[in-house]
C-alpha positions in Angstrom: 0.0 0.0 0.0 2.5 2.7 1.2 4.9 1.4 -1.9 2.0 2.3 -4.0 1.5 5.8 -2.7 5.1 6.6 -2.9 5.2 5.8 -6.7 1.6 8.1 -7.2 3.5 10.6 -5.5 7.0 10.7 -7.1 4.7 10.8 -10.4 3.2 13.5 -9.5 6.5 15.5 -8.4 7.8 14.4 -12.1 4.4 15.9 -13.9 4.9 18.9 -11.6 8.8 19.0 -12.7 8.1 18.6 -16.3 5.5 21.7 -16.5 8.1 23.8 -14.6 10.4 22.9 -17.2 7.9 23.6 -19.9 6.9 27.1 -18.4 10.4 28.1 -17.8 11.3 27.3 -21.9 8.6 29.1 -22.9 9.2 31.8 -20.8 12.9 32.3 -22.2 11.6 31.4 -25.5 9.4 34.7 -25.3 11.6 36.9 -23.5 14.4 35.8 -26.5 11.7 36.8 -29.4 11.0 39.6 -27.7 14.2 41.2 -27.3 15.2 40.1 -31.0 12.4 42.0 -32.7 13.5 45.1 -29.9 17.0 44.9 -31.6 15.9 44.2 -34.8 
């Protein structure tokens, strides 16, 4: 039982890992445009 609550959790941490890691591309991915067009 308390093996299977551990692996729900560490699943979770991983989805919650992976859409920082999303967010935080995108973010630079916008900030990059951004200051492109600026300068260009």
């Amino acid at each position: 039982m308390m093996v299977a609550v551990v692996v729900m959790v560490m699943v979770v941490v991983v989805m919650v890992v992976v859409v920082l890691v999303v967010v935080v591309v995108v973010v630079v991915v916008v900030v990059v445009v951004v200051v492109v067009v600026v300068v260009v």
